[in-house]
C-alpha positions in Angstrom: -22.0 -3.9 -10.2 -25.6 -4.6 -11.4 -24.2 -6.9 -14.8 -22.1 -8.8 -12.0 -25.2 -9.4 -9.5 -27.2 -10.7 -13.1 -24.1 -12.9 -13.5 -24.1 -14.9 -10.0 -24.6 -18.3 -10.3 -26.9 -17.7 -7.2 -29.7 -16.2 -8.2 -32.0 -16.0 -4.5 -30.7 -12.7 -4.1 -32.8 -9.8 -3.0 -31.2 -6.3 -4.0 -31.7 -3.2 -2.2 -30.5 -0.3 -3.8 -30.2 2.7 -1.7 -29.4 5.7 -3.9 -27.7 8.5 -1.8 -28.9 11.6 -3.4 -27.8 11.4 -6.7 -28.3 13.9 -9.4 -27.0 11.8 -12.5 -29.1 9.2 -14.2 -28.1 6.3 -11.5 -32.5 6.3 -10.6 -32.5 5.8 -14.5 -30.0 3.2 -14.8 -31.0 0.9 -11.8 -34.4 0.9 -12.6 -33.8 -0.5 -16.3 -32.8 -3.5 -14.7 -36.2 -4.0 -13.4 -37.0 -6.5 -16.2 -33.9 -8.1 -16.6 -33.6 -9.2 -12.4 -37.3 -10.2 -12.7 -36.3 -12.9 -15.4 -34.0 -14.3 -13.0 -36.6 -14.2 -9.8 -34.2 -11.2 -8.6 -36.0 -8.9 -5.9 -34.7 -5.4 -6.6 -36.1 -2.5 -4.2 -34.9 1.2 -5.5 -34.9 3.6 -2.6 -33.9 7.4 -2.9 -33.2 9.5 0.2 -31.6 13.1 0.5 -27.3 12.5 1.0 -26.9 11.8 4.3 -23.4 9.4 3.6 -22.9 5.5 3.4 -23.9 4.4 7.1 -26.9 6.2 6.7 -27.4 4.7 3.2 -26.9 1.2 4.8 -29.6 2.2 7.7 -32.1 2.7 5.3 -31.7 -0.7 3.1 -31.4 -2.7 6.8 -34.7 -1.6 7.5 -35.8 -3.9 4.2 -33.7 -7.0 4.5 -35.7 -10.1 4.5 -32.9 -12.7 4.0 -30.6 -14.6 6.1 -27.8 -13.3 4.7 -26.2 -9.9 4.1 -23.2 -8.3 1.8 -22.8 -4.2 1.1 -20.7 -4.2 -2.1 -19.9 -0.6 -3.0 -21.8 0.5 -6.2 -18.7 1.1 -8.4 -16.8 -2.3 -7.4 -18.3 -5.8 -9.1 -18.7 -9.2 -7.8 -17.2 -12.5 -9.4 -20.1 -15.1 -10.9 -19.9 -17.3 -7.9 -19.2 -15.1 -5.8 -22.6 -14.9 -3.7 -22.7 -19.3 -4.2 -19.5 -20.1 -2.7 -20.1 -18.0 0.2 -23.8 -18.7 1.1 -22.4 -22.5 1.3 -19.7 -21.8 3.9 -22.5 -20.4 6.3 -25.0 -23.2 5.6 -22.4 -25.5 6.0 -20.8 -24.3 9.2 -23.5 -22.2 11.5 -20.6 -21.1 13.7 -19.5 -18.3 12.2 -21.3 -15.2 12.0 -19.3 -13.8 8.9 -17.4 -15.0 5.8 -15.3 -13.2 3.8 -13.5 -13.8 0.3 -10.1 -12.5 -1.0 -10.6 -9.7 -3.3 -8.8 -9.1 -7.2 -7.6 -5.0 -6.5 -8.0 -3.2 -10.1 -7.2 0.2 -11.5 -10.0 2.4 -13.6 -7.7 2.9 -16.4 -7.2 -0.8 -17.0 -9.8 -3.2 -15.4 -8.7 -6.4 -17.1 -5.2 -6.3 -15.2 -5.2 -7.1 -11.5 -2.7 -5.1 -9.7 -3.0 -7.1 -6.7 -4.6 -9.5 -4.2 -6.1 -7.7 -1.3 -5.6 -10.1 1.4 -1.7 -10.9 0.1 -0.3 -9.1 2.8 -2.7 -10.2 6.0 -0.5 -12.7 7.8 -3.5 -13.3 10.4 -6.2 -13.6 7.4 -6.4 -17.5 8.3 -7.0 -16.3 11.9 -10.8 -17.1 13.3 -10.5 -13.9 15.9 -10.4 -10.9 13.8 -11.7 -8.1 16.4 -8.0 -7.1 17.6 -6.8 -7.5 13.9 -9.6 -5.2 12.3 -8.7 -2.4 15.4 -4.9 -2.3 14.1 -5.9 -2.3 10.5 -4.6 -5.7 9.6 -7.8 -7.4 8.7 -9.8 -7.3 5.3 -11.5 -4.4 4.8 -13.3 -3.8 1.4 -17.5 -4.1 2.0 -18.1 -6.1 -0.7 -15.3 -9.1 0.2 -18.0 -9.5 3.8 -21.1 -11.5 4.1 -22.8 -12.1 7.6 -24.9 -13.6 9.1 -28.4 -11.3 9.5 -29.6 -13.1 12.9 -25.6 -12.3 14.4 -25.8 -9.1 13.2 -29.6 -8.7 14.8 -27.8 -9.6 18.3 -25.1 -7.4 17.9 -26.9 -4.2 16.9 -30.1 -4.8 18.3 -31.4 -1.5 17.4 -31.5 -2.7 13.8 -28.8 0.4 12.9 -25.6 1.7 12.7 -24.2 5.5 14.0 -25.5 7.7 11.0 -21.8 9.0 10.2 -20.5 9.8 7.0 -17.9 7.0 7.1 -16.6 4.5 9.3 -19.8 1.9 8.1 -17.2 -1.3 7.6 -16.2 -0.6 11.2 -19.5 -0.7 12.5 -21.2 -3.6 11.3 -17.8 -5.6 11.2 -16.3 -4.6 14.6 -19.3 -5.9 17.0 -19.6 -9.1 15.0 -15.7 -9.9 15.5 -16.1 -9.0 19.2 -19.0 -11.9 19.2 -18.6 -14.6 16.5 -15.6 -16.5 14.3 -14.8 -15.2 10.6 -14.0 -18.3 7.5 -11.3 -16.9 5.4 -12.2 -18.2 2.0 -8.8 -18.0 0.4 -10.2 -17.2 -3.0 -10.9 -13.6 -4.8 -14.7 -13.2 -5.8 -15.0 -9.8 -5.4 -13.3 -6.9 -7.6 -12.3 -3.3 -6.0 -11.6 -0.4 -8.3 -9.2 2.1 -7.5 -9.7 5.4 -8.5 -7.9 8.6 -8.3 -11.1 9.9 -6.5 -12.1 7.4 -4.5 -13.0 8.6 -0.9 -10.0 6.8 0.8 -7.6 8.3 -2.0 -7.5 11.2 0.0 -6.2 10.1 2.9 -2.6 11.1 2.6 -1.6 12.7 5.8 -1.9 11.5 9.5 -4.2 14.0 10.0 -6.5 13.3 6.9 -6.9 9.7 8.6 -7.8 10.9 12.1 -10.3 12.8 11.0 -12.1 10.0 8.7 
């Protein structure tokens, strides 16, 4: 993720890393950065807090934005070079919409130079400007990183500056309200990357009841 945010042919980016309670060398890592971002006039903020779960990971960087725009990539998926460019144009060029989001390139651990498949192949309403009813039944684009929105839409639609402090259920949150409110562009293009693995939080999801409960 970090190589990928030095990559963007963007570079007014300001990156607020919210680590979760780690006990690896993830501080250690991020914070060697530090030089490289500054060459590029890249704002990185490191914050550490005690696990308390995504949403309340994303409640503490909201508290620090200071752009116009926002995306919440997951910190083991990576973004394409221009993937930050192409969508910061579709909201300066049309003010309408409150969020645009990007096809995605779906990749496996064991072999990230093959792409299994397109996230958004299968979405037969992905063109569709109304996405609130389509993200409630599960037939809208999901993966955090493929979002970006518009910081003064999602101001008016969580006024309170936060989301529920759950331990899942974050996409739903911050995407839901904003559908309810304001248009989505499709930008029928992949510039983001998810990685699938075995362990990944949703992998575990398979029974009905496993799904309820998350």
């Amino acid at each position: 993720l970090l190589e990928s945010l030095l990559q963007q042919t963007y570079s007014n980016i300001e990156i607020i890393f919210v680590d979760d309670g780690s006990n690896d060398r993830t501080k250690e890592i991020v914070l060697s950065y530090n030089g490289r971002f500054s060459d590029k006039n890249i704002k990185l903020i490191y914050m550490y807090q005690k696990n308390a779960g995504q949403a309340e990971a994303i409640n503490a960087g909201l508290k620090k934005i200071s752009g116009g725009y926002l995306c919440w990539p997951d910190s083991d998926d990576y973004l394409e070079p221009q993937s930050i460019e192409k969508r910061v144009r579709i909201l300066e060029k049309f003010p309408e919409y409150g969020v645009v989001t990007s096809d995605a390139f779906i990749r496996n651990i064991e072999d990230l130079t093959s792409v299994t498949r397109l996230a958004a192949a299968k979405q037969a309403g992905r063109y569709d400007e109304n996405q609130f009813e389509l993200l409630l039944s599960s037939n809208s684009m999901f993966l955090p990183g493929t979002h970006m929105i518009r910081v003064s839409c999602f101001n008016k639609t969580n006024p309170d500056g936060q989301i529920a402090g759950t331990r899942g259920g974050q996409n739903w949150q911050i995407l839901l309200p904003l559908y309810f409110s304001y248009k989505r562009y499709f930008l029928d293009e992949p510039l983001y990357n998810y990685v699938v693995y075995q362990s990944s939080h949703s992998q575990g999801d398979d029974t009905e009841r496993k799904k309820i409960h998350r």
